[in-house]
Residue frames as qw, qx, qy, qz and C-alpha x, y, z in Angstrom:
[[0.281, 0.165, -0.941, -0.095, -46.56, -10.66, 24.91],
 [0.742, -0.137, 0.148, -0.639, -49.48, -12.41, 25.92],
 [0.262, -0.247, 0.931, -0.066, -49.16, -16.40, 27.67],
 [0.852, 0.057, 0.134, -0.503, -51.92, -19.28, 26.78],
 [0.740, -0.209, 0.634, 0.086, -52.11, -22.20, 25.61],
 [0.071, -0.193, 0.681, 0.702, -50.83, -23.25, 21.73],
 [0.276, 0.172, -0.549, -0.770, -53.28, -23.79, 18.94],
 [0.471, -0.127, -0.872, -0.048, -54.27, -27.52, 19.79],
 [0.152, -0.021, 0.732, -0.663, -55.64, -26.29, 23.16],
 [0.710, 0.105, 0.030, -0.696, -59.33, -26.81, 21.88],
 [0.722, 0.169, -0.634, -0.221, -58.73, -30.00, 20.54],
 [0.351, 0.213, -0.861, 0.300, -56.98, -30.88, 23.39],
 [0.310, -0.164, 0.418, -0.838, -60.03, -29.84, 25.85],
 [0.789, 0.043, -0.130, -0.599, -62.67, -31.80, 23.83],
 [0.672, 0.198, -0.702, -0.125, -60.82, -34.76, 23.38],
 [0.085, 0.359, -0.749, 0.550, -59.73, -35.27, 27.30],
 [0.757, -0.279, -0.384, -0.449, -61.76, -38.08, 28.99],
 [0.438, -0.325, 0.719, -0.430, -61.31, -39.79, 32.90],
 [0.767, -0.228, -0.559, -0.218, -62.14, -43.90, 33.62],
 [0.369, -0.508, 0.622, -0.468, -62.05, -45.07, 36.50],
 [0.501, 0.111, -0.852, -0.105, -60.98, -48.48, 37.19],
 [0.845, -0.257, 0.195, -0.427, -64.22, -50.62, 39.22],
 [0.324, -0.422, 0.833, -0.154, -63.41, -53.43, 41.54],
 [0.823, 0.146, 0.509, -0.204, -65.78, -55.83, 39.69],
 [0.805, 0.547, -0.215, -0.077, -63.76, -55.91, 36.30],
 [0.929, 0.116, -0.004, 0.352, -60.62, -57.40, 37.69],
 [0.472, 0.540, -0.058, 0.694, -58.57, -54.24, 38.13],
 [0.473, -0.112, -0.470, 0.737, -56.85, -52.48, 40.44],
 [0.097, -0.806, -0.555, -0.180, -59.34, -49.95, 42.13],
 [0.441, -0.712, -0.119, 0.534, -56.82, -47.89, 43.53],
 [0.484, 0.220, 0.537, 0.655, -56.01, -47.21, 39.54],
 [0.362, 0.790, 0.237, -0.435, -56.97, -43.92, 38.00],
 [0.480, 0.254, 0.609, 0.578, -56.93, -43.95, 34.32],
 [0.174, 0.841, 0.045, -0.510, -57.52, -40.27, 32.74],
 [0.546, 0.293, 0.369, 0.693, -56.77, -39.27, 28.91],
 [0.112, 0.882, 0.252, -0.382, -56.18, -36.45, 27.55],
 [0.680, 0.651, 0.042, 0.336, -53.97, -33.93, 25.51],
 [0.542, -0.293, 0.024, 0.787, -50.20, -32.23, 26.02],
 [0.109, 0.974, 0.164, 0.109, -50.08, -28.35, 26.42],
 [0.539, -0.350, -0.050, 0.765, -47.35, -25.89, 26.81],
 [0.107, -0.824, -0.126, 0.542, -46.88, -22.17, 27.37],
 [0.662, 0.110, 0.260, 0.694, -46.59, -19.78, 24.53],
 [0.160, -0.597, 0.116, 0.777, -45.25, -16.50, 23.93],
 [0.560, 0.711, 0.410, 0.111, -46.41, -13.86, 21.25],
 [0.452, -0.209, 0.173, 0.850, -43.74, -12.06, 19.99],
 [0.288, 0.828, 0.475, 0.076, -44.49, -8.53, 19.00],
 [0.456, 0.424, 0.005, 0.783, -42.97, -5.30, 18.05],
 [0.281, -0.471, -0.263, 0.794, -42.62, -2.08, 20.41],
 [0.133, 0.618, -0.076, -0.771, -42.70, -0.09, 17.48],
 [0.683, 0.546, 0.432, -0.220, -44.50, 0.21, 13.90],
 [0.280, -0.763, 0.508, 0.284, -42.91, -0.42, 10.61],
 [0.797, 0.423, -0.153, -0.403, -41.62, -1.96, 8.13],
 [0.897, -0.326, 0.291, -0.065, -40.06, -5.37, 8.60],
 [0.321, 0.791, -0.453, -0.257, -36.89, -5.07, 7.60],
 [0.295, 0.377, -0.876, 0.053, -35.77, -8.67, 8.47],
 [0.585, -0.260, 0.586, -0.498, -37.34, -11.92, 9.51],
 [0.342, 0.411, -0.811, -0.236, -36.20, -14.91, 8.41],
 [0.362, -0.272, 0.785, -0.422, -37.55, -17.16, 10.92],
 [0.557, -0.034, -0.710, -0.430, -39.67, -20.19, 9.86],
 [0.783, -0.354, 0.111, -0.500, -42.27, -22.12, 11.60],
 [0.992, -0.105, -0.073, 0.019, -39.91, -25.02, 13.55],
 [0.665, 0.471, -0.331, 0.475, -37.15, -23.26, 14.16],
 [0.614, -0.408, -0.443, 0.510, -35.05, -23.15, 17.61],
 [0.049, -0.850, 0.163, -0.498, -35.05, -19.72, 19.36],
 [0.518, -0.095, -0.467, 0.710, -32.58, -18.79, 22.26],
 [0.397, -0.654, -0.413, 0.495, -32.91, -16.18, 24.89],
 [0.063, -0.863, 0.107, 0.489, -32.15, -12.57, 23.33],
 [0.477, 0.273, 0.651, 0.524, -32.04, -14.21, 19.84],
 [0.303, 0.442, -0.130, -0.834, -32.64, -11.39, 17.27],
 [0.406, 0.228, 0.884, 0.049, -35.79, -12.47, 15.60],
 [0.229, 0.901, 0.358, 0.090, -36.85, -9.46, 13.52],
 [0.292, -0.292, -0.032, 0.910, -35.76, -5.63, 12.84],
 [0.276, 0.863, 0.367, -0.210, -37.75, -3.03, 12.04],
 [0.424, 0.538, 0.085, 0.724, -36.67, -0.27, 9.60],
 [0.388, -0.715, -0.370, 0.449, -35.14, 3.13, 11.11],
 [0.315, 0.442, 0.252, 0.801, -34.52, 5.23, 8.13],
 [0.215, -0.797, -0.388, -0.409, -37.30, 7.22, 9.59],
 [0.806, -0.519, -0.272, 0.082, -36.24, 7.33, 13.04],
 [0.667, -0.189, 0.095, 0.715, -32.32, 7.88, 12.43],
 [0.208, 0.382, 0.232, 0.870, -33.48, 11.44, 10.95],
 [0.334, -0.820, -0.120, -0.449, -35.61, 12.47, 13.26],
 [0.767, -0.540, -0.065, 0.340, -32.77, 11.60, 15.93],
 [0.424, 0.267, 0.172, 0.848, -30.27, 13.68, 13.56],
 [0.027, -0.696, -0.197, -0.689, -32.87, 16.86, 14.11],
 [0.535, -0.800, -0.238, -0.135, -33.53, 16.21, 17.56],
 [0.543, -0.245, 0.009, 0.803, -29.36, 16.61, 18.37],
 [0.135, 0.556, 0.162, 0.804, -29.73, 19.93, 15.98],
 [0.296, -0.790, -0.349, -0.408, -32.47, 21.11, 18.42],
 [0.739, -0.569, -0.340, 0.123, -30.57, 20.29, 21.33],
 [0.537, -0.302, -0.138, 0.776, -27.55, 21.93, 20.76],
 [0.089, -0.653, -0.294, -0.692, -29.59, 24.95, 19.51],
 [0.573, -0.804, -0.153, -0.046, -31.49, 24.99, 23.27],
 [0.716, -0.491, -0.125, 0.481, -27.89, 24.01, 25.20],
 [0.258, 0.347, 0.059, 0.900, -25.95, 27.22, 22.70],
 [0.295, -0.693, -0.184, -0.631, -29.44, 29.73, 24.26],
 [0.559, -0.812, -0.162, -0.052, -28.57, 28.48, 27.80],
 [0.687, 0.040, -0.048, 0.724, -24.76, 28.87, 27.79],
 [0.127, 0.408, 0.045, 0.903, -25.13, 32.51, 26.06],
 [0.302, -0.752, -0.174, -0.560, -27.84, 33.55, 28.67],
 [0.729, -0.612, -0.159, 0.261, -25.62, 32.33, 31.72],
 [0.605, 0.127, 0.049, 0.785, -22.54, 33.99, 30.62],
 [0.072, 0.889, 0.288, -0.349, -24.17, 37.40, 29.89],
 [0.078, 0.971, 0.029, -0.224, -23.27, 40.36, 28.36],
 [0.702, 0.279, -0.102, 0.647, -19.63, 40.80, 26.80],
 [0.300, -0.555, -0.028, 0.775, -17.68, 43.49, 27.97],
 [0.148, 0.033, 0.411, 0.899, -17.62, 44.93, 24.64],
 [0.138, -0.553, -0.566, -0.595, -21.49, 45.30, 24.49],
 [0.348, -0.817, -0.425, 0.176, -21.32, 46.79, 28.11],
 [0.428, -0.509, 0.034, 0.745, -18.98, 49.17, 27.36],
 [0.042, -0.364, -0.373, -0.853, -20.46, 50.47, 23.98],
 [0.330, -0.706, -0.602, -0.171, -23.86, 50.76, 26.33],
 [0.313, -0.802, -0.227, 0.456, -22.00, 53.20, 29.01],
 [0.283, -0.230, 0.290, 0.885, -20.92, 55.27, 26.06],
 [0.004, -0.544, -0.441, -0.714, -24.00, 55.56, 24.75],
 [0.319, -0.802, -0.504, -0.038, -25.35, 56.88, 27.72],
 [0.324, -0.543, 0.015, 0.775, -22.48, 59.36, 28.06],
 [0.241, 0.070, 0.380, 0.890, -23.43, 60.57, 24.98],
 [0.275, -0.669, -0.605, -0.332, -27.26, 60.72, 25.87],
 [0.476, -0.741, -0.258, 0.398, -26.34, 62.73, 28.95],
 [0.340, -0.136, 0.227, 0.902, -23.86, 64.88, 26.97],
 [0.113, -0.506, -0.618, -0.591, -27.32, 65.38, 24.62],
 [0.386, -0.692, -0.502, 0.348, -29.05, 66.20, 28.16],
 [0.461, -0.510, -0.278, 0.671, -27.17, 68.76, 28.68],
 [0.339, 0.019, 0.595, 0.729, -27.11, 70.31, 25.30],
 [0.215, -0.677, -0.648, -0.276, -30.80, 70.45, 25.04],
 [0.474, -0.484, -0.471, 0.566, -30.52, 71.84, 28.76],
 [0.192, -0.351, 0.069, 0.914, -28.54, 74.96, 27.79],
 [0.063, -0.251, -0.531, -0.807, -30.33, 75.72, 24.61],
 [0.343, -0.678, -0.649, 0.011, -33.91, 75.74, 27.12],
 [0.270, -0.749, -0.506, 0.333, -32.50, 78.09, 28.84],
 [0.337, -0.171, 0.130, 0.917, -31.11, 80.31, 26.77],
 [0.150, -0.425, -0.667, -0.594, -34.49, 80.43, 24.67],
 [0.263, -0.828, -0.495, -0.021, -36.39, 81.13, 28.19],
 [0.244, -0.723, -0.093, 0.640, -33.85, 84.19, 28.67],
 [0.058, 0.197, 0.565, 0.799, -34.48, 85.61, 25.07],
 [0.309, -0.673, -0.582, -0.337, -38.48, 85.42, 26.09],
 [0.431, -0.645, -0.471, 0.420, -37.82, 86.90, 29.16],
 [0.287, -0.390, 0.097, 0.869, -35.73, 89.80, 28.13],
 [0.334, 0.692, 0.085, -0.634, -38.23, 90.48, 25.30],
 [0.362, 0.472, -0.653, -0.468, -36.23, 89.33, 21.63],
 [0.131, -0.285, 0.947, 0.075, -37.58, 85.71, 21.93],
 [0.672, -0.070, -0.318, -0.666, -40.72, 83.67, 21.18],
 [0.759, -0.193, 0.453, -0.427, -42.69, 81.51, 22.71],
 [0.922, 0.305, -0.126, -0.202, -42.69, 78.98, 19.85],
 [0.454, 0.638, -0.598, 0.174, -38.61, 79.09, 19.86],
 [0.450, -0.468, 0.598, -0.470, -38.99, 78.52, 24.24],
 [0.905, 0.117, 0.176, -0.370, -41.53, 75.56, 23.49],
 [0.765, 0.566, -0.298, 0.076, -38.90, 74.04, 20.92],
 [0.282, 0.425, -0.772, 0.380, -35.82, 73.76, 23.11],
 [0.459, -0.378, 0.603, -0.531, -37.83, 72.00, 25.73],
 [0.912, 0.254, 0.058, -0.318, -39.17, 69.79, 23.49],
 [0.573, 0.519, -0.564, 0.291, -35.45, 68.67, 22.49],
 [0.208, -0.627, 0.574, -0.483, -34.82, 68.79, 25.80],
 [0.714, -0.166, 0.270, -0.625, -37.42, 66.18, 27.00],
 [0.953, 0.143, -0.153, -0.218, -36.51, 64.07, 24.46],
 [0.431, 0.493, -0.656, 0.375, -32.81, 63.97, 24.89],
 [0.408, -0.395, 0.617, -0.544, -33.87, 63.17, 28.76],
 [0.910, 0.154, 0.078, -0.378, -36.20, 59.82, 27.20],
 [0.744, 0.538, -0.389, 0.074, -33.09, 59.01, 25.23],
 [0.011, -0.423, 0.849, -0.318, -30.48, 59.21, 28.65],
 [0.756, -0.140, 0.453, -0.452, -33.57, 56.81, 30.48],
 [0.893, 0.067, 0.211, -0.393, -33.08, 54.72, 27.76],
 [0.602, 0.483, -0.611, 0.179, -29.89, 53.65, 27.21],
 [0.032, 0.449, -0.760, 0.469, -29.02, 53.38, 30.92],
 [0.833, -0.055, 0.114, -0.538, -31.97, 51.00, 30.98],
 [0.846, 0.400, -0.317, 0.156, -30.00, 48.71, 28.18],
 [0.364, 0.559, -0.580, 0.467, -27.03, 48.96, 30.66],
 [0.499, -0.170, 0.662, -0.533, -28.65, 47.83, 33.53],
 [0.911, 0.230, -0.036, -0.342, -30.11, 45.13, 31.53],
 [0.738, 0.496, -0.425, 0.170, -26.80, 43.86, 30.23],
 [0.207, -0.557, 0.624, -0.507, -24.96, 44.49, 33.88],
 [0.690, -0.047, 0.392, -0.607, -27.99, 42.08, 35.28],
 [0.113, -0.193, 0.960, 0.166, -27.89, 39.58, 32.97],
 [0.386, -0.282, -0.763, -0.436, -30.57, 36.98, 32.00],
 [0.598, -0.450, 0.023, -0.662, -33.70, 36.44, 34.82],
 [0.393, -0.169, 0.890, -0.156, -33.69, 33.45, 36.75],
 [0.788, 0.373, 0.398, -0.287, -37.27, 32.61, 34.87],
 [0.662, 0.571, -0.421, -0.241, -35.69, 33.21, 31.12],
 [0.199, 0.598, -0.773, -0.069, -32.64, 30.67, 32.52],
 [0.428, 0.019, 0.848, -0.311, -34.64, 28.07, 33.89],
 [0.580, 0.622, 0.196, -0.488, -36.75, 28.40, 30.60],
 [0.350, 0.649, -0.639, -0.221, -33.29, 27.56, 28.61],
 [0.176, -0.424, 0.881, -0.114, -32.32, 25.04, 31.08],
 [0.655, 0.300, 0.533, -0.443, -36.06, 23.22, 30.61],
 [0.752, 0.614, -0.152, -0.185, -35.55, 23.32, 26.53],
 [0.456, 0.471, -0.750, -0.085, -32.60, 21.43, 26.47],
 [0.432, -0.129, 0.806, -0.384, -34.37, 18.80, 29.19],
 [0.737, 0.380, 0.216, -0.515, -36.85, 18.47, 26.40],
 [0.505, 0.623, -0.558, -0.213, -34.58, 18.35, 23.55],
 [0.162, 0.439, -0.884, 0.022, -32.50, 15.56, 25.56],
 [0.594, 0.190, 0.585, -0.518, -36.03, 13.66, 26.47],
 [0.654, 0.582, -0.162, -0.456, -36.41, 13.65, 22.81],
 [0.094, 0.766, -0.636, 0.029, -33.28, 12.32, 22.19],
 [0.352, -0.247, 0.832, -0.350, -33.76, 9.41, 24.33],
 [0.724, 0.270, 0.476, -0.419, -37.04, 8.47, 23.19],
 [0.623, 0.687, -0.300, -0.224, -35.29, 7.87, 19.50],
 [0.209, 0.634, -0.739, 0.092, -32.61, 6.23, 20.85],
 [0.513, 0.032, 0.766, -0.387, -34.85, 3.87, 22.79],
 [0.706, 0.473, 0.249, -0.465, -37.21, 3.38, 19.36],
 [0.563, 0.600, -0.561, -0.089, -34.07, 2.75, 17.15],
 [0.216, -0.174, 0.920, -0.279, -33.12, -0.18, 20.33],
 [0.616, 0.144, 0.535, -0.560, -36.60, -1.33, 20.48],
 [0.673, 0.469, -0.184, -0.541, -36.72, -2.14, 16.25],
 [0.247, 0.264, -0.930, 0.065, -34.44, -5.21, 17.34],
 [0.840, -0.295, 0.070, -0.451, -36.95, -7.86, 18.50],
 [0.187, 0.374, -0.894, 0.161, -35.59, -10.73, 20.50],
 [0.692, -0.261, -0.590, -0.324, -37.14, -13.66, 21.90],
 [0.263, -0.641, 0.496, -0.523, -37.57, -13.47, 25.13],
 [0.856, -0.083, 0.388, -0.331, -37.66, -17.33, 25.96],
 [0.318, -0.327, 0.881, 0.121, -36.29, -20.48, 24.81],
 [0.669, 0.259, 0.429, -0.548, -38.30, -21.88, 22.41],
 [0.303, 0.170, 0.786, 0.512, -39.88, -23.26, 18.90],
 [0.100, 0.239, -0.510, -0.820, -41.31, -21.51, 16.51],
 [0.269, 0.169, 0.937, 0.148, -44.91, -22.74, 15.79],
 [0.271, 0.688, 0.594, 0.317, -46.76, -20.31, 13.96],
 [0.424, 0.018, 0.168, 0.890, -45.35, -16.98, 11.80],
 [0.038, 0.707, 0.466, -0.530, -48.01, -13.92, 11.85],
 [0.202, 0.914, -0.061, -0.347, -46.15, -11.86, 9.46],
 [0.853, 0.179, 0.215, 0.440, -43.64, -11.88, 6.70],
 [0.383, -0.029, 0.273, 0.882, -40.28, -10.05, 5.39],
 [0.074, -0.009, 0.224, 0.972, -41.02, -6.27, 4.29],
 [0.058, -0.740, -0.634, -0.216, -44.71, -6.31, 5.40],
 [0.070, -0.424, 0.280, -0.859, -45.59, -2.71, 7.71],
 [0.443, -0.343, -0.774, 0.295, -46.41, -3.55, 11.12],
 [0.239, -0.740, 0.040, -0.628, -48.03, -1.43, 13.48],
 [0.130, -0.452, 0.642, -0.606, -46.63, -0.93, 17.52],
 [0.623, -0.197, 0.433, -0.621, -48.15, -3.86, 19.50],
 [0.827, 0.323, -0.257, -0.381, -48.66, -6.82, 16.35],
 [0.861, -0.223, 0.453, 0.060, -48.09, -10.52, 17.35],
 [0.421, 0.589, -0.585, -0.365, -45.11, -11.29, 14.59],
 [0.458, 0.127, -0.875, 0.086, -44.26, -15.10, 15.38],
 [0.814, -0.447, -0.006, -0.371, -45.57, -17.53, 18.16],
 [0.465, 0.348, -0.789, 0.199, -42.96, -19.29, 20.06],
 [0.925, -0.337, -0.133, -0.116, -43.96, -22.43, 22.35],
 [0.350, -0.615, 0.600, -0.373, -42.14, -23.33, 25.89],
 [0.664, 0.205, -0.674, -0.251, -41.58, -26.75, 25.21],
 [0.317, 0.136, -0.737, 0.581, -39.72, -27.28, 28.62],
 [0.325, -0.069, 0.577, -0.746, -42.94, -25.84, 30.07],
 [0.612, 0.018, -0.615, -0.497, -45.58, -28.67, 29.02],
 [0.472, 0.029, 0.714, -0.517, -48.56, -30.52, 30.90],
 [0.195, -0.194, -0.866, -0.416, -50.90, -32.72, 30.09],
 [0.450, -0.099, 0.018, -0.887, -54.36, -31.54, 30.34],
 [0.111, -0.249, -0.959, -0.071, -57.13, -34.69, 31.77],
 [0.488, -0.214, 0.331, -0.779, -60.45, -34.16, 33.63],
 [0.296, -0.077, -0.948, 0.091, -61.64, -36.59, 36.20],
 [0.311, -0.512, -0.560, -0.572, -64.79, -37.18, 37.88],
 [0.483, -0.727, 0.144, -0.467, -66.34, -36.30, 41.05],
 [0.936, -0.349, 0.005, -0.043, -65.90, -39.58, 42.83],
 [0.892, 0.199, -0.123, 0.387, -62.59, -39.93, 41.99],
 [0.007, 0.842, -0.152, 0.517, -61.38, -35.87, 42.97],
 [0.397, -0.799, 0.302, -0.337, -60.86, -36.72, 46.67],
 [0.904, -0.187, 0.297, 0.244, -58.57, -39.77, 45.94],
 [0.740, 0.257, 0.006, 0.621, -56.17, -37.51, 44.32],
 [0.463, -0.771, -0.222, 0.376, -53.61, -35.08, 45.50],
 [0.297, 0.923, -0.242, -0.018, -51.66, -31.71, 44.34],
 [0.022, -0.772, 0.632, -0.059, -48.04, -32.98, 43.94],
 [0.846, -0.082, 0.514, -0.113, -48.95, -36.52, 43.32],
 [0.133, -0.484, 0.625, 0.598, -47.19, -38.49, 41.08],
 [0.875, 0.321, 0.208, -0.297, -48.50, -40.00, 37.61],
 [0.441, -0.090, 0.780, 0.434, -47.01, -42.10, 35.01],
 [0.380, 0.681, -0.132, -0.612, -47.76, -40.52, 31.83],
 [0.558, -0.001, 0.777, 0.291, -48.08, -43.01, 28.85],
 [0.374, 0.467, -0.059, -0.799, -48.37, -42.19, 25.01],
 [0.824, 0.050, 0.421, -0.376, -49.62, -43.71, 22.59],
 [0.713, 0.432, -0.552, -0.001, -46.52, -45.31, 20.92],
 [0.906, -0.256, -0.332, 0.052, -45.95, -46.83, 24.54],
 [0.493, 0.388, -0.438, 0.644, -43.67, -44.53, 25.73],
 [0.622, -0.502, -0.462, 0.383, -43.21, -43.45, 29.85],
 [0.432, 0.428, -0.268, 0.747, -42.99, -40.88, 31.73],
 [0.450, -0.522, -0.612, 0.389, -43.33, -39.52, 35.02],
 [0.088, 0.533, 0.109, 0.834, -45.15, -36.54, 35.79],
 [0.079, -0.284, -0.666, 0.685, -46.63, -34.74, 39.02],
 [0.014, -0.773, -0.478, -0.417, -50.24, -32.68, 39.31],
 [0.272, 0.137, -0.035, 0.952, -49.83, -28.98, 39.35],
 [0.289, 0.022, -0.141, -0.947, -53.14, -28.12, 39.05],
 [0.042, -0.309, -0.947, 0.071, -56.62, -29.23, 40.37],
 [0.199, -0.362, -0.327, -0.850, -59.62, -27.52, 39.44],
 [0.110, 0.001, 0.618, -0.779, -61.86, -25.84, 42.06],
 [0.635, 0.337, 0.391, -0.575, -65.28, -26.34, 40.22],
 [0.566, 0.035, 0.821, -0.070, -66.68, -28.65, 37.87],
 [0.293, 0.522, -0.244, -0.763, -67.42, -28.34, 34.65],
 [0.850, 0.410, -0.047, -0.327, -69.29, -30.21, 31.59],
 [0.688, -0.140, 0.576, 0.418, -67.26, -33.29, 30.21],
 [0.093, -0.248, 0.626, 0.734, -65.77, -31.40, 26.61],
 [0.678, 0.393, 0.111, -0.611, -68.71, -31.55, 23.67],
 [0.592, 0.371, -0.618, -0.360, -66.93, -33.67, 21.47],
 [0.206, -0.143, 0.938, -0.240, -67.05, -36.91, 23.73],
 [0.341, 0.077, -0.524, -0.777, -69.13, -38.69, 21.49],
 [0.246, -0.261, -0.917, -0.176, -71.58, -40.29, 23.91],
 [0.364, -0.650, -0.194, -0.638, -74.63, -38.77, 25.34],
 [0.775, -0.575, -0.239, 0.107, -73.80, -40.47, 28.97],
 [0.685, -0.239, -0.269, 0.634, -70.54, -39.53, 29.10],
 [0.115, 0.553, 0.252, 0.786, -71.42, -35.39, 27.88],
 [0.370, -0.689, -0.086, -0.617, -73.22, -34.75, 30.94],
 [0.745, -0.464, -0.381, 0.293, -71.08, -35.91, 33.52],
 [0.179, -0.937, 0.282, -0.098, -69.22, -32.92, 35.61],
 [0.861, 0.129, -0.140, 0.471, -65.61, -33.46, 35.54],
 [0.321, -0.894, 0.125, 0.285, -62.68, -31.67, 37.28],
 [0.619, 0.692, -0.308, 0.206, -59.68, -30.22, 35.13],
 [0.722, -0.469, 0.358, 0.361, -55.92, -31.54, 36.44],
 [0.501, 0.748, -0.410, 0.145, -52.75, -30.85, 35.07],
 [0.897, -0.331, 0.139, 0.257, -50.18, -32.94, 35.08],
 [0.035, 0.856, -0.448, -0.256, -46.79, -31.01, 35.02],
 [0.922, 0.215, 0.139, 0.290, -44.47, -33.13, 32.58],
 [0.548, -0.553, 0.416, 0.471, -40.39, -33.56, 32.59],
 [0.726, 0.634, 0.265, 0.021, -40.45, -32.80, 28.71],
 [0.184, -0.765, 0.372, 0.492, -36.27, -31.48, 28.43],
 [0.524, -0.136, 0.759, 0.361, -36.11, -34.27, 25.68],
 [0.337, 0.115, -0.432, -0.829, -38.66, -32.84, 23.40],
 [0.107, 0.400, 0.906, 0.087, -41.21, -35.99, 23.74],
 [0.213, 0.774, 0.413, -0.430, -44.47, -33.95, 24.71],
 [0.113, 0.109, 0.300, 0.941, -45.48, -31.78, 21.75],
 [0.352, 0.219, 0.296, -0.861, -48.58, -29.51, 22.02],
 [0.721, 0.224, -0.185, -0.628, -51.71, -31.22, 20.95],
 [0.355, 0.262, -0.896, -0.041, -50.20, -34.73, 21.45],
 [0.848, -0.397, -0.240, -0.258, -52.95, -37.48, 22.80],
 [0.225, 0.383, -0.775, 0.449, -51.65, -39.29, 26.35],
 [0.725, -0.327, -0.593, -0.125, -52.91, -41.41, 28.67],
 [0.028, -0.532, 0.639, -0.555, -52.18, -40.63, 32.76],
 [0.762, -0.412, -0.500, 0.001, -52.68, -43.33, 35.50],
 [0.178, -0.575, 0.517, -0.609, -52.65, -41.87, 39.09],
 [0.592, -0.030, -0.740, 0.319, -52.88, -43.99, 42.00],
 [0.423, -0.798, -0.128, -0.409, -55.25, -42.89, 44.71],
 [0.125, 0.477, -0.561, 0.665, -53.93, -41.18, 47.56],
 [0.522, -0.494, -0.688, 0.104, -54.70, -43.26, 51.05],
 [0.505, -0.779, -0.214, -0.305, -56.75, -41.43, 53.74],
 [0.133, 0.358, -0.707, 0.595, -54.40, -41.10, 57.13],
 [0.340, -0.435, -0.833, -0.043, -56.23, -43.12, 59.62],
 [0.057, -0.545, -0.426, 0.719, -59.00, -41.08, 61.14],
 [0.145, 0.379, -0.170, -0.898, -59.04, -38.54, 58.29],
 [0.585, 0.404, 0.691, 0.131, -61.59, -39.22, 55.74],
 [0.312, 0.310, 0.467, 0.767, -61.58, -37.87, 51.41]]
């Protein structure tokens, strides 16, 4: 969301002009007369996320509340990848379950039978070595026959090493690293999870402000992308009136003074200044004489009581302040 002022704020800059009332016409010199225009704060409503606009009825001039739904995105898209990312998760949370649990009994107990049977092989092999190296010895045997039972042998000895590996594997369980490696994929999975469940929240847009409607961005079933102003809504309640006065006059007015705000069907009101500008600036370009264009002028706001709706943005107004007296001693 991004604050400023509403549409009219140019207009309202150029148009804003200061008099000042002189003791030789007959008026009160303690009078400051300033015109200008009525701002107030608005708010750009935008989406979180990108999309296609499944709803927005709103119209330019209609009332918003606080945590009004003022949009929805579509989540066709969204609600299926949140369907896959549960799949994934209880995939991960099934791989760390089975790798804390370990082994079954049944698959450690077929594992110390094979290795009684590799050791039974062992032995087999064993005898037949040595019966083959007492044949060669005694004279009726062959080398080739010796060579052959050892070669059985050797392997049947590879075969006990490797079963009673697999049984010490299964005894032992998973590693710490492999289970912290499970426990880490279903953090992801449920990270995932979240971030879908936050993106299917987020396609509700509310207003985040009291307001009015004054100017729509987008319409019903366009596609939006993550970040796009849909609607403007104006702070009615938060509304000033924008003057600038001249040098001479600056140190005869005071932050938190009061004015009397007049428009220009003759209505009243009473407002205070909020806001006094620290440096000077041209008088607006459109003042349409060449004397008054190049006078420096200071910007004031004049907060305004606006709960009734008067003020609207861009509305002309008159303010009269009343210069603030000096305390004796002090001087402007």
């Amino acid at each position: 969301m991004r604050r400023g002022g509403v549409g009219v704020l140019a207009a309202g800059l150029g148009s804003a002009l200061y008099l000042t009332a002189a003791c030789g016409n007959g008026r009160d010199p303690s009078l400051i007369l300033a015109s200008g225009h009525v701002e107030a704060t608005d708010v750009r409503i935008s989406a979180k996320v990108g999309g296609t606009l499944e709803l927005f009825k709103i119209q330019e001039g209609d009332r918003l509340t606080t945590g009004q739904e003022v949009a929805r995105i579509d989540v066709v898209d969204a609600r299926l990848a949140l369907d896959a990312a549960r799949a994934d998760r209880d995939q991960a949370a099934a791989d760390l379950r089975l790798r804390l649990a370990g082994a079954r009994h049944e698959e450690i107990a077929e594992a110390e039978a094979q290795v009684r049977q590799a050791q039974a092989d062992l032995e087999g092999a064993q005898r037949d070595l040595d019966r083959m190296q007492g044949l060669l010895d005694a004279g009726s045997g062959t080398t080739k026959g010796r060579d052959d039972a050892r070669t059985r042998r050797d392997m049947a000895a590879s075969a006990l090493e490797a079963v009673r590996e697999r049984l010490g594997r299964l005894k032992a369980g998973s590693r710490r690293e492999e289970i912290e490696a499970a426990r880490a994929r279903v953090a992801a999975a449920d990270a995932r999870i979240a971030q879908l469940e936050q993106q299917i929240k987020d396609a509700a847009i509310v207003s985040p402000l009291d307001g009015v409607v004054t100017e729509k961005l987008a319409e019903q079933g366009e596609r939006v992308a993550p970040g796009v102003p849909l609607a403007v809504v104006t702070d009615l309640a938060d509304a000033w009136l924008t003057v600038y006065v001249g040098e001479p006059d600056l140190a005869r007015i005071r932050l938190g003074q009061e004015a009397e705000v007049i428009t220009d069907d003759g209505q009243r009101r009473q407002g205070r200044i909020t806001y006094i500008a620290s440096r000077a600036e041209f008088t607006p370009k459109n003042v349409q004489t060449r004397d008054e264009r190049v006078k420096l002028v200071y910007k004031v706001k004049i907060g305004l009581d606006n709960t009734d709706g008067l003020f609207k943005p861009g509305m002309p107004a008159e303010a009269r302040l009343r210069a603030a007296q000096a305390a004796p001693g002090a001087a402007f």
